[in-house]
C-alpha positions as CSV (number, residue, x, y, z in Angstrom):
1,X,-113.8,-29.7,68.0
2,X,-115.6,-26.3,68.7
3,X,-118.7,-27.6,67.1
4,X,-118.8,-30.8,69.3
5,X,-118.1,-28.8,72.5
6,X,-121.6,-27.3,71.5
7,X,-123.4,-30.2,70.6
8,X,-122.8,-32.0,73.8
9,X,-123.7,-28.9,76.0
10,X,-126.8,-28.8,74.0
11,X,-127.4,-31.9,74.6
12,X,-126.8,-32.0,78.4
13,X,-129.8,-29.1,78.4
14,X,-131.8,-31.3,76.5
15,X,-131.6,-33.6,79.1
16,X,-132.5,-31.0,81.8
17,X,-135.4,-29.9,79.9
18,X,-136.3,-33.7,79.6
19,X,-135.8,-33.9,83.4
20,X,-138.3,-30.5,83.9
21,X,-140.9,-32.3,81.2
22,X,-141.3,-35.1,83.8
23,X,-143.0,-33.2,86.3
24,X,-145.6,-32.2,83.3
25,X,-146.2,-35.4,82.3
26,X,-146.7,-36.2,86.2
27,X,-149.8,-33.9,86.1
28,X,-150.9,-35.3,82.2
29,X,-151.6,-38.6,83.2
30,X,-154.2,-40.0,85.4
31,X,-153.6,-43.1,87.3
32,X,-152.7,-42.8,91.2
33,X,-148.6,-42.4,91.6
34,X,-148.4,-46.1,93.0
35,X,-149.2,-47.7,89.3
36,X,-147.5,-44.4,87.7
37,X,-143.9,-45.6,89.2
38,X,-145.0,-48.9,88.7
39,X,-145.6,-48.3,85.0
40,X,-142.5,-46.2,84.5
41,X,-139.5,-48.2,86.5
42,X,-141.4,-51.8,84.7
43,X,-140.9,-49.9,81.0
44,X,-137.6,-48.0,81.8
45,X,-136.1,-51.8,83.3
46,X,-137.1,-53.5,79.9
47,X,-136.0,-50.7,77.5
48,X,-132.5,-50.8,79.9
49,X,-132.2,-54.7,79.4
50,X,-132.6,-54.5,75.8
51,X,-130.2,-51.8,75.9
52,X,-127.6,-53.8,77.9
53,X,-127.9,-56.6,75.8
54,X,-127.0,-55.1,72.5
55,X,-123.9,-53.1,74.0
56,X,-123.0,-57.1,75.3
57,X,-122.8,-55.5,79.0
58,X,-122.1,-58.1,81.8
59,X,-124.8,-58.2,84.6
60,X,-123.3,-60.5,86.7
61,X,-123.3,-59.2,89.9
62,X,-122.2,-59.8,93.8
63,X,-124.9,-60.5,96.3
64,X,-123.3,-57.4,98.4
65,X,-124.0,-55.4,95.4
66,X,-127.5,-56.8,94.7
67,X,-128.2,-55.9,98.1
68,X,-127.3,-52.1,97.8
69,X,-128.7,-51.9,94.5
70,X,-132.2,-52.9,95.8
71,X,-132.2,-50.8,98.5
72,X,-131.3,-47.7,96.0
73,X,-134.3,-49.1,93.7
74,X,-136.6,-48.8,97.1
75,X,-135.3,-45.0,97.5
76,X,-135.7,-44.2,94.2
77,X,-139.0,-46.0,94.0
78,X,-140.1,-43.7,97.1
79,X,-138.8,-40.7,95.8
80,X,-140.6,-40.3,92.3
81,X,-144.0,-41.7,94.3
82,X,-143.7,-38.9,97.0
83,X,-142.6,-36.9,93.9
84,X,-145.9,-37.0,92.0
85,X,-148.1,-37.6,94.8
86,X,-146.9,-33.7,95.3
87,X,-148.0,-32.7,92.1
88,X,-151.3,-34.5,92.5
89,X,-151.7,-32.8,96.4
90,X,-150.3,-29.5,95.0
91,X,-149.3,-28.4,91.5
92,X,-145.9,-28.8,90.1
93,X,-144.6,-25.4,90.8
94,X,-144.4,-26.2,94.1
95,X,-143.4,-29.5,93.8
96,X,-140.4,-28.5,91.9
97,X,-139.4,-25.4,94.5
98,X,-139.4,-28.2,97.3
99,X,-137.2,-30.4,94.9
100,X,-134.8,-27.9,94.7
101,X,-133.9,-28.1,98.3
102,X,-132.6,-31.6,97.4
103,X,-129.2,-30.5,96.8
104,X,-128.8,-29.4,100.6
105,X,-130.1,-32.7,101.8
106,X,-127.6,-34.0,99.8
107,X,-124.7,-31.6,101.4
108,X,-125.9,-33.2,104.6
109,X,-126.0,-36.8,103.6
110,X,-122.6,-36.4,101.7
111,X,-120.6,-36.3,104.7
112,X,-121.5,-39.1,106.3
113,X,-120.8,-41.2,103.2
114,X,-117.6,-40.3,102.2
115,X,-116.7,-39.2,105.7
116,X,-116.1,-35.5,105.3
117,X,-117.0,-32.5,107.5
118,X,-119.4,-30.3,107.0
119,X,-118.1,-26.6,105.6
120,X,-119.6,-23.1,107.0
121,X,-120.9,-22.0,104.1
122,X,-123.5,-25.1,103.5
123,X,-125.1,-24.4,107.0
124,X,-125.4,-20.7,105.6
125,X,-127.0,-21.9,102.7
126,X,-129.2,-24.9,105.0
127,X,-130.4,-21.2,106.6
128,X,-131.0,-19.4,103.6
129,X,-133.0,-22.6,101.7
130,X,-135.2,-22.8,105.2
131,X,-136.2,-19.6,104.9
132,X,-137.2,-19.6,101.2
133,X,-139.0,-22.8,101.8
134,X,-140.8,-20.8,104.7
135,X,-141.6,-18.3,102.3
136,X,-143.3,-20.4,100.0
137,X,-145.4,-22.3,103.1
138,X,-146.6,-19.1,104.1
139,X,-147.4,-18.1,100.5
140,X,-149.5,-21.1,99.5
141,X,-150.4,-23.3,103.2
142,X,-153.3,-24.4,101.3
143,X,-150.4,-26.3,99.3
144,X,-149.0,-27.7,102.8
145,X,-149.5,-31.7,101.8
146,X,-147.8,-31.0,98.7
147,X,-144.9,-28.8,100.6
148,X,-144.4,-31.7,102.7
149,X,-144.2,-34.6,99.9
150,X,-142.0,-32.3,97.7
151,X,-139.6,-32.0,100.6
152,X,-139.7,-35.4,101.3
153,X,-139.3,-36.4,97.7
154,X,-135.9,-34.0,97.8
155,X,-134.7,-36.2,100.5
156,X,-135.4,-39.4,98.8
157,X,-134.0,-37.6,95.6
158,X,-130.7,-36.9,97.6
159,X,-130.1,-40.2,99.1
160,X,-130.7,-41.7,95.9
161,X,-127.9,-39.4,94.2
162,X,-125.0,-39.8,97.0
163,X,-125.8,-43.5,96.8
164,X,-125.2,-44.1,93.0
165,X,-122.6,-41.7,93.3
166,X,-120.5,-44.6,95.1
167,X,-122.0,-47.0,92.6
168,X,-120.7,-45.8,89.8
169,X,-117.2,-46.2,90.8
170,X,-117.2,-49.8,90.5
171,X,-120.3,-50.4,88.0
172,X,-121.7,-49.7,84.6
173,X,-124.6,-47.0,85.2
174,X,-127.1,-49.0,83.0
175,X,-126.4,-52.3,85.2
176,X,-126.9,-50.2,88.5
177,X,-130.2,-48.9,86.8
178,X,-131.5,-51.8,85.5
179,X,-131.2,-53.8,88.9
180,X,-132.8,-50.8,90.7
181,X,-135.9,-50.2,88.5
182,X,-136.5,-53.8,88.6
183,X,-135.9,-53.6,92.7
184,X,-138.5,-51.0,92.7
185,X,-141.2,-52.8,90.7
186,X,-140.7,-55.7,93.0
187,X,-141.0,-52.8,95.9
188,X,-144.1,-51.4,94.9
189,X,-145.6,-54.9,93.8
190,X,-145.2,-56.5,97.5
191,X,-146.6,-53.0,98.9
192,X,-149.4,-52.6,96.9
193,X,-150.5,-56.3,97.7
194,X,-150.0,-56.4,101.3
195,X,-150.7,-52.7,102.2
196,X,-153.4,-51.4,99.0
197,X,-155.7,-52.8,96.8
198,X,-153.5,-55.0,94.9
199,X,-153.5,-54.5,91.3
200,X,-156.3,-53.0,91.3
201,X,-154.1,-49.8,92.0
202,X,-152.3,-50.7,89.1
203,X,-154.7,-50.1,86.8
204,X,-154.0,-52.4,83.7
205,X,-156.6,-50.8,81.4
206,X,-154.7,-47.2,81.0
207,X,-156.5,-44.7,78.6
208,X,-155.0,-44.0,75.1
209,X,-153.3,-40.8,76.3
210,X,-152.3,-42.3,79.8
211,X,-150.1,-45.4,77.7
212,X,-148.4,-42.7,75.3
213,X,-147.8,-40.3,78.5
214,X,-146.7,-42.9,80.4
215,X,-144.0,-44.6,77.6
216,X,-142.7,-41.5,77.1
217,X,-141.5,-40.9,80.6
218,X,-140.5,-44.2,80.9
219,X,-138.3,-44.2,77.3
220,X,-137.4,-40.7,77.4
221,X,-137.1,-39.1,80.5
222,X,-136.0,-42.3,81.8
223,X,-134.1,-44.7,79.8
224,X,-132.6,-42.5,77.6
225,X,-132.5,-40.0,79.8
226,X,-129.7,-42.3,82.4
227,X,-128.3,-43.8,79.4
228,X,-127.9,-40.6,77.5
229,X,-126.4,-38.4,81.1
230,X,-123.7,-41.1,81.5
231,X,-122.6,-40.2,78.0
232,X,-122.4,-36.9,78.4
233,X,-120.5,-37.1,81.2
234,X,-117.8,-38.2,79.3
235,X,-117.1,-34.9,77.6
236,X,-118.3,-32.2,80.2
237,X,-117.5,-32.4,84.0
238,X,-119.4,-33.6,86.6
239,X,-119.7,-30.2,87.9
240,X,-121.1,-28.6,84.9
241,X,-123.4,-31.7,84.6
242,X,-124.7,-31.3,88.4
243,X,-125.0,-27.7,88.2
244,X,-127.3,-27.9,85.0
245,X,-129.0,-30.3,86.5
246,X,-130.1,-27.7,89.3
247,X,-131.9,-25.8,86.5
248,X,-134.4,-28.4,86.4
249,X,-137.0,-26.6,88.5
250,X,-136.4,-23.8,86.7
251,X,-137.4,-25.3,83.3
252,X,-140.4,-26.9,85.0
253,X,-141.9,-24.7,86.4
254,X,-141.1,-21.8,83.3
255,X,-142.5,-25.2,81.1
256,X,-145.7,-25.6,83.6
257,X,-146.7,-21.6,83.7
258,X,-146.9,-22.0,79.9
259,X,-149.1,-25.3,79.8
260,X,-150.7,-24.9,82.6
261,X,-151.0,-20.9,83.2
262,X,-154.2,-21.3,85.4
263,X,-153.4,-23.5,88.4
264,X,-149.6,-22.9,88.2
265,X,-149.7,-18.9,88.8
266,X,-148.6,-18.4,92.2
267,X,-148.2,-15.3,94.6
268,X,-145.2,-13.2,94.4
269,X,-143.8,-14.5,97.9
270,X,-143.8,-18.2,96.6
271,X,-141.1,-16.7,93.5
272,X,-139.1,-14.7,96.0
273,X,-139.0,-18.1,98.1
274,X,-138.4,-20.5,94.9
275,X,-135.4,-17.6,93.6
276,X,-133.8,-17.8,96.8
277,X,-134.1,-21.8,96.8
278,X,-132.8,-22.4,93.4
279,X,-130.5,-19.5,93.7
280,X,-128.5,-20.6,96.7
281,X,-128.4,-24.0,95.6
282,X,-126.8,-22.9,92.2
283,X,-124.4,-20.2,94.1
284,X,-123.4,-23.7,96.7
285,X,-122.3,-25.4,93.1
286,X,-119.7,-23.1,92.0
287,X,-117.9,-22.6,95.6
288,X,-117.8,-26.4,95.8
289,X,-116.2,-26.0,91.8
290,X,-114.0,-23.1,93.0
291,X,-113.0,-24.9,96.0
292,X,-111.8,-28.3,93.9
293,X,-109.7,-25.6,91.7
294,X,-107.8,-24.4,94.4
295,X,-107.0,-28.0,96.1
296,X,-106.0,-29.4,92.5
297,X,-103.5,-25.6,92.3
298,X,-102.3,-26.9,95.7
């Protein structure tokens, strides 16, 4: 029993450190972030189907819930474009600092889903995350369109999570993914056609590397990676799975100093400012697990 309490931890950080390879691969492969997501949500929505149709899942769904899954594909769709777009404006250190702030975004958004009020100690933390996210700005302005994306990409990231977080009440997770990856092909399809260059964006002659890059994020650190966090879920708490989850930027950006030591070295005040990001963010996950303990003791 011990030794499968182990194994599944390990596995949930091998998912985390799957989640923190993403943003390398992000910077490995070449083609613009359009025909990237395009690429990835096209892959991870046949590797899904296949998936679903061996486990003999139903995907019969209502129109009501068609309809919130395809707007979830859309936000999901915008938040990995805006995500590497950042890395391609920036570098993925700060990319994944201005994730990180996702998890206050989503202590904003939270309450007006599931109609709670807001608690003292998450405007604290709001304050705290502004001012290590103004650190960072300061540090590296030359970064500013990446700052920008990366925070936008949090929000996107946010919306996305509180949203499937009502999803999942009522649906399998691999239906609510499939019908969302395929939502945001479709998405990205109609943009790039009336707002780009067509498919000319989506380059269909990808390099040798680019393919294997880009099957391995969509396999991996997409499909399996949903597939494979849904399982665990079944044998750690939510909470321990969220809060891992939060170490993501951390493995990132430890995994991109080590690939990438030259263009991911950044000044001191852009750690101080990523520490006090990720470090409030982690501290905001244990009160909310403290303060669940004490209403179940009541």
């Amino acid at each position: 029993m011990l030794n499968d309490k182990y194994k599944h931890h390990l596995h949930l950080h091998f998912l985390v450190f799957i989640a923190g390879f993403t943003a390398i691969l992000g910077k490995l492969i070449t083609v613009s972030a359009y025909a990237l997501v395009w690429y990835r949500m096209f892959i991870a929505s046949l590797l899904l189907l296949v998936f679903i149709k061996a486990k003999y899942i139903n995907l019969n769904i209502g129109k009501a819930a068609m309809f919130r899954f395809t707007a979830a594909g859309i936000v999901v769709a915008l938040h990995w474009i805006t995500f590497f777009e950042a890395i391609n404006q920036s570098n993925i250190s700060i990319t994944l600092a201005m994730f990180s702030s996702g998890a206050f975004f989503a202590a904003l958004i939270e309450p007006f889903f599931f109609k709670r009020k807001l608690v003292w100690y998450e405007i604290f933390f709001g304050v705290l995350i502004i001012f290590g996210v103004s650190l960072i700005v300061n540090a590296e302005l030359k970064y500013i369109n990446g700052i920008i994306l990366g925070i936008v990409s949090a929000l996107f990231s946010s919306l996305f999570a509180v949203l499937n977080g009502k999803f999942v009440a009522k649906h399998k997770a691999a239906v609510i993914s499939f019908y969302e990856f395929i939502s945001g092909v479709l998405f990205i399809t109609i943009f790039m056609f009336f707002f780009g260059d067509g498919f000319t964006e989506i380059n269909f002659n990808l390099s040798q590397f680019d393919f294997i890059y880009i099957f391995i994020l969509a396999s991996i650190c997409t499909a399996y990676a949903f597939i494979a966090s849904t399982h665990v879920m079944k044998h750690i708490s939510p909470y321990t799975v969220v809060l891992s989850y939060n170490l993501e930027p951390v493995y990132g950006i430890i995994l991109a100093l080590i690939i990438f030591p030259e263009s991911e070295k950044m000044t001191s005040n852009f750690y101080i400012g990523a520490f006090i990001v990720i470090s409030v963010i982690l501290l905001n996950a244990l009160l909310k697990n403290s303060n669940k303990l004490k209403r179940k003791a009541t």
